[in-house]
ROBA-365889 format. One record per residue (C-alpha): residue number from 0; residue in three letters; x, y, z. Coordinates in nm, 3 decimals. Example, Ala and Ser with C-alpha at 12.3 -4.5 7.8 and 13.67 -1.06 7.14 Angstrom:
pos, code, u, v, w
0, ala, 1.230, -0.450, 0.780
1, ser, 1.367, -0.106, 0.714
END
This chain:
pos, code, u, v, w
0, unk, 13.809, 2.011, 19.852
1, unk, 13.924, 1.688, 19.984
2, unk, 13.845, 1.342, 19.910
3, unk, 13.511, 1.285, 20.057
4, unk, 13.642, 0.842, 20.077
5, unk, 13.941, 0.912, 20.180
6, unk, 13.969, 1.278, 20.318
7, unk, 14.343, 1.304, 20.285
8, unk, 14.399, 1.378, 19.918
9, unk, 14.244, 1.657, 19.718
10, unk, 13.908, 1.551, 19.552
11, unk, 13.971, 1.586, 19.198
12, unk, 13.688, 1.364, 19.088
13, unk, 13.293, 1.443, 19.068
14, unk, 13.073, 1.192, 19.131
15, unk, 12.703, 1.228, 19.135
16, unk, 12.410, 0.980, 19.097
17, unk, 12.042, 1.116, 19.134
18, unk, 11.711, 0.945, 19.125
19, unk, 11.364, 1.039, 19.195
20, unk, 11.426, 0.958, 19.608
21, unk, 11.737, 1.160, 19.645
22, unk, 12.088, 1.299, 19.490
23, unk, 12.393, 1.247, 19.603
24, unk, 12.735, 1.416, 19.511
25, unk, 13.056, 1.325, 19.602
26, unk, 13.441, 1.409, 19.507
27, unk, 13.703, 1.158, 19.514
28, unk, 14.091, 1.177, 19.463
29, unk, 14.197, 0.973, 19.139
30, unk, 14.339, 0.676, 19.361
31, unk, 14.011, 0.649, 19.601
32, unk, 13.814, 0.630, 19.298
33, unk, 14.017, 0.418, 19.064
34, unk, 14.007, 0.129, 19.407
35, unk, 13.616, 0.188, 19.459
36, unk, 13.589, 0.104, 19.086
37, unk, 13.824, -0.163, 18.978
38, unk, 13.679, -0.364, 19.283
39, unk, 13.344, -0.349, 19.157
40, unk, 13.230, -0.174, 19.433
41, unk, 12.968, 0.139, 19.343
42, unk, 13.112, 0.463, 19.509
43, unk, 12.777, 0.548, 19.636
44, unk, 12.747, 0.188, 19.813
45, unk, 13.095, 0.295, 19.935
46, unk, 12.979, 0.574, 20.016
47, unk, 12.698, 0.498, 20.260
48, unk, 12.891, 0.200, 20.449
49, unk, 13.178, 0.446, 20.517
50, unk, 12.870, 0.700, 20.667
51, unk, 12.743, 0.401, 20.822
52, unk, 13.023, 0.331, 21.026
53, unk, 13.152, 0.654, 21.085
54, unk, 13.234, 0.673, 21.467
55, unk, 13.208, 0.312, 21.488
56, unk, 13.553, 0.206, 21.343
57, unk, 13.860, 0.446, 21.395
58, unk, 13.991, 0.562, 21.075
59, unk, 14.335, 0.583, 21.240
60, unk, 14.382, 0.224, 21.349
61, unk, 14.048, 0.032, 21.244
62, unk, 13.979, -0.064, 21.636
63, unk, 13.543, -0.133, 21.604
64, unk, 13.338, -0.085, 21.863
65, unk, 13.288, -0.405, 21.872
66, unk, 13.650, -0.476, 21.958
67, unk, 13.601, -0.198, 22.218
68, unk, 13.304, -0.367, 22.355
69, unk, 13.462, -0.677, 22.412
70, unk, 13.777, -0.582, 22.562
71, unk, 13.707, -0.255, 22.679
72, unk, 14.058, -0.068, 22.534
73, unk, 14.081, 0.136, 22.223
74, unk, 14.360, 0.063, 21.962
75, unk, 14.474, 0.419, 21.958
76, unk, 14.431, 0.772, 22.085
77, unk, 14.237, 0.904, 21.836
78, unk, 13.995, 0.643, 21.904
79, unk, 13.886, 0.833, 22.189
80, unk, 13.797, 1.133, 21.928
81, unk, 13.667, 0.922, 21.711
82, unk, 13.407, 0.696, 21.951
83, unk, 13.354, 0.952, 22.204
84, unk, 13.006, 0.895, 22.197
85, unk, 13.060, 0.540, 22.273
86, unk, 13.302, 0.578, 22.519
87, unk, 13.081, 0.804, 22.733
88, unk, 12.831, 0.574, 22.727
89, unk, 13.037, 0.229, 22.837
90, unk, 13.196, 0.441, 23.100
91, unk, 12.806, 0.589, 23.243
92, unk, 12.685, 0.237, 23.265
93, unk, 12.989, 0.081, 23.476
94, unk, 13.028, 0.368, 23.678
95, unk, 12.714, 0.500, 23.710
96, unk, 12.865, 0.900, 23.585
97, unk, 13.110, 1.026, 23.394
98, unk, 13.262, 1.296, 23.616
99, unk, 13.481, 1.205, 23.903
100, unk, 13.338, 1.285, 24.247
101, unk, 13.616, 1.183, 24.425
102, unk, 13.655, 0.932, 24.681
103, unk, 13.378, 1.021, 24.914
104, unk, 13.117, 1.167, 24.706
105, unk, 12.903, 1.494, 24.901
106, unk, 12.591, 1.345, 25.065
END
């Protein structure tokens, strides 16, 4: 299983916290979890930011959609995999569609 932080490395490392709302379970490789901790941070809170901005910041290059949104270019290629949803929508609202018609559209 890999890392659920990191997703590169296997996930060596249980984590699990449960309360009377919800449970949550996660694995971690042994250098995702030794950062989360010796920064103080709690690998659930990790946990739910990194779900939180999932499709919002490339994991390949860190481009945001706010970066997108200002400038309109991604930082990478994989951003377009990654912000698809985001993509579609910036390119429906300037262009009114997102297929090509052509030049002359039928009508």
């Amino acid at each position: 299983m890999k890392c659920d932080y990191c997703g590169q490395k296997e996930g060596t490392l249980e984590y699990k916290k449960f309360s009377n709302t919800f449970s949550a379970e996660f694995f971690f490789c042994p250098e995702c979890y030794k950062k989360l901790t010796t920064s103080g941070v709690d690998p659930l809170e990790a946990m739910l930011e990194l779900e939180e901005n999932r499709g919002k910041i490339c994991d390949c290059c860190g481009c945001s959609m706010d970066d997108f949104k200002s400038s309109f270019l991604f930082g990478c290629p994989e951003c377009y995999t990654q912000m698809r949803e985001l993509a579609s929508r910036a390119i429906a609202s300037v262009q009114h569609a997102t297929q090509h018609k052509g030049k002359i559209p039928h009508n």
